[in-house]
N, C-alpha and C positions, 0 to 999 in steps of 0.2 A: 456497477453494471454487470449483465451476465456475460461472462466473457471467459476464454482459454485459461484464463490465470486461474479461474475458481473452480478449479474440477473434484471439490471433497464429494464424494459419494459416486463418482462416475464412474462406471463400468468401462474394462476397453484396454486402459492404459496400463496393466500390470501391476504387479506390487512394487510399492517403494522398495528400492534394491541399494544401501547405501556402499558407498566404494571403502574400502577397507585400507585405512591408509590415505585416504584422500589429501593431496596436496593442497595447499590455499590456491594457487594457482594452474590451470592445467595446460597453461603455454605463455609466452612472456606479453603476447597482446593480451591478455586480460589485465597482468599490470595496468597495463596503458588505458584498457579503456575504465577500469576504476580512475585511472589517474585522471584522465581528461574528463569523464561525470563529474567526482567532485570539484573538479576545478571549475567547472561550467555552471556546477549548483554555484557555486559562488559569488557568480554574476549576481543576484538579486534578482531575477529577471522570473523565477519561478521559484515553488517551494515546495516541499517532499511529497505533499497531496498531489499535486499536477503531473510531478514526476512518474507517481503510480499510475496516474488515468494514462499516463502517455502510453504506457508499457501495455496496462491492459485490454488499450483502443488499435494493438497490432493484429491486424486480419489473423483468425484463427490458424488458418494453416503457417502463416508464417512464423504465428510465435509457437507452435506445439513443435515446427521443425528445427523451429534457435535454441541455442546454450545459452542458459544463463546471462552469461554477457552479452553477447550477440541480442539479446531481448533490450540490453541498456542503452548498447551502444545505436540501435535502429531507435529508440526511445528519443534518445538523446537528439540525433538527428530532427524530428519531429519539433522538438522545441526549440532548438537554434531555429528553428526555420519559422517557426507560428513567432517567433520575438522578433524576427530580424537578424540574426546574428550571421546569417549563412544563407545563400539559395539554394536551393532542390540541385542543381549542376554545377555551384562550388562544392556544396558537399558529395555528389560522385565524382567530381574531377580533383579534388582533394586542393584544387587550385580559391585563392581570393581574388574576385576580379571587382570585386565592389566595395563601397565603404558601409559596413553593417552596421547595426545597432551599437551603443559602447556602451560594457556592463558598470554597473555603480561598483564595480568590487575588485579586484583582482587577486587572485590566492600567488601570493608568492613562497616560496619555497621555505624560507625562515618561518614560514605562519602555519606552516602545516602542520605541525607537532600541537602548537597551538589550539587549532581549531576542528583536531580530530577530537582532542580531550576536552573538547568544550560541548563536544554532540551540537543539536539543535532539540534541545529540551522543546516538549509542547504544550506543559502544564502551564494550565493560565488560572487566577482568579475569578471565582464566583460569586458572587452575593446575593446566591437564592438559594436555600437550603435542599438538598436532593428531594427526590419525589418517591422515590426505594430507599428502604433499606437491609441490610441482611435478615435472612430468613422470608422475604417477601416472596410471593407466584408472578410471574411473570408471563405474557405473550409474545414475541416478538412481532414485530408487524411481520405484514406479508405484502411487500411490495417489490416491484424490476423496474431501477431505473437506468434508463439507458448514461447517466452521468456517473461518476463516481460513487461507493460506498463501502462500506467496510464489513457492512453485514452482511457473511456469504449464506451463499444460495441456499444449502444444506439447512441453515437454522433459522429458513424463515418459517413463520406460522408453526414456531415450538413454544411450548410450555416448560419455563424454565424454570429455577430456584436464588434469588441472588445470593451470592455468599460474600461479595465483599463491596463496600464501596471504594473505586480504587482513587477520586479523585475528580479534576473538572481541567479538560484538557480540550485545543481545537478540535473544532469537529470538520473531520474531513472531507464530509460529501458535500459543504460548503467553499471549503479553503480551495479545493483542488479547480477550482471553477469560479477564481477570482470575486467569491462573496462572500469574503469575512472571514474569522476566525472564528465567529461566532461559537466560544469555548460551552462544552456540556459538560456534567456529570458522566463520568463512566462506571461502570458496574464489571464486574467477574459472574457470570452467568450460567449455572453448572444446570445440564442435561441428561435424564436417564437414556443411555443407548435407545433402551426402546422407540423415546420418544424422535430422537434423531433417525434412526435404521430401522425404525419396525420389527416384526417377524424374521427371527432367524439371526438375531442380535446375542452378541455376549450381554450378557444380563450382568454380569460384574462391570463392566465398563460403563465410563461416564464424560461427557465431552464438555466442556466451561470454555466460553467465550468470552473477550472486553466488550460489554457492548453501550454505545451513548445512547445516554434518556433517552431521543425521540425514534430510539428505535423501538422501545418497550412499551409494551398496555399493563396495567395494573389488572390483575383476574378477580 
């Protein structure tokens, strides 16, 4: 979707300014609410696609004004409530007055160690041969859809270059919208600046993106 999270090329916002020294943490409630996301992914109840659309479906002003966490933790919110897990005024009164949903899963403590090193790998099996391969031209489609995707705004309707096939992984503009994994081919998809920024472009730079087969036209 076009949305706050996807602002490559947007004028307005300043330059990326990175903090010098930056702590992993920048107060101990961020602990906490990494802590309670992945314990909550844990339920079974959603999966890392949905969790993205949740984040990127926060009214713009809201999320351009949140931290980072702040963007998870109101995220998060969102899906206990679309599952069942929580109401709209248990989670402001921080009180349970109801019997919610009960997840297939629970992270216990001993399991953490466990199941940080375990990721959630997304590479899945394919058994249709890719449709690209390295050294092919490329177009990106050119489409806005108001649901999930992965392909930002900046690289649609580009003429690209593949440089590598990376694999055949879920695709997410389906996952995140309870329709399948339905896994594609994904691609590394390298960009001449010009072709991304136009006029007035570093000519030495170059932009490569992941991108899945049905995002790409063969030229």
């Amino acid at each position: 979707m076009n949305g706050p999270h996807d602002l490559g090329g947007q004028m307005g916002f300043g330059p990326v300014a990175p903090e010098k020294d930056e702590p992993v943490f920048h107060a101990d409630w961020e602990k906490r609410a990494l802590g309670v996301t992945l314990s909550c992914g844990a339920f079974g109840a959603w999966n890392i696609d949905e969790s993205r659309h949740a984040r990127e479906s926060i009214p713009p002003a809201e999320h351009l004004s949140a931290s980072y966490y702040e963007i998870w933790i109101r995220a998060l919110d969102t899906l206990l409530e679309r599952h069942g897990f929580a109401t709209r005024d248990e989670l402001r009164s921080g009180q349970s007055v109801t019997q919610g949903a009960v997840p297939m899963r629970i992270l216990k403590a001993e399991m953490v160690a466990g199941v940080l090193a375990r990721g959630g790998p997304c590479d899945r099996p394919l058994h249709v041969e890719p449709k690209f391969a390295a050294g092919d031209r490329v177009r990106t489609r050119n489409f806005h859809p108001e649901t999930h995707t992965r392909l930002p705004r900046y690289a649609r309707d580009k003429v690209g270059m593949i440089e590598a096939v990376q694999g055949s992984f879920v695709f997410p503009d389906d996952n995140a919208h309870g329709q399948g994994e339905n896994p594609q081919w994904v691609y590394t998809v390298v960009f001449d600046a010009a072709e991304i920024w136009g006029d007035g472009c570093d000519p030495t730079l170059s932009v490569s993106i992941d991108a899945w087969e049905s995002y790409l036209e063969r030229m």
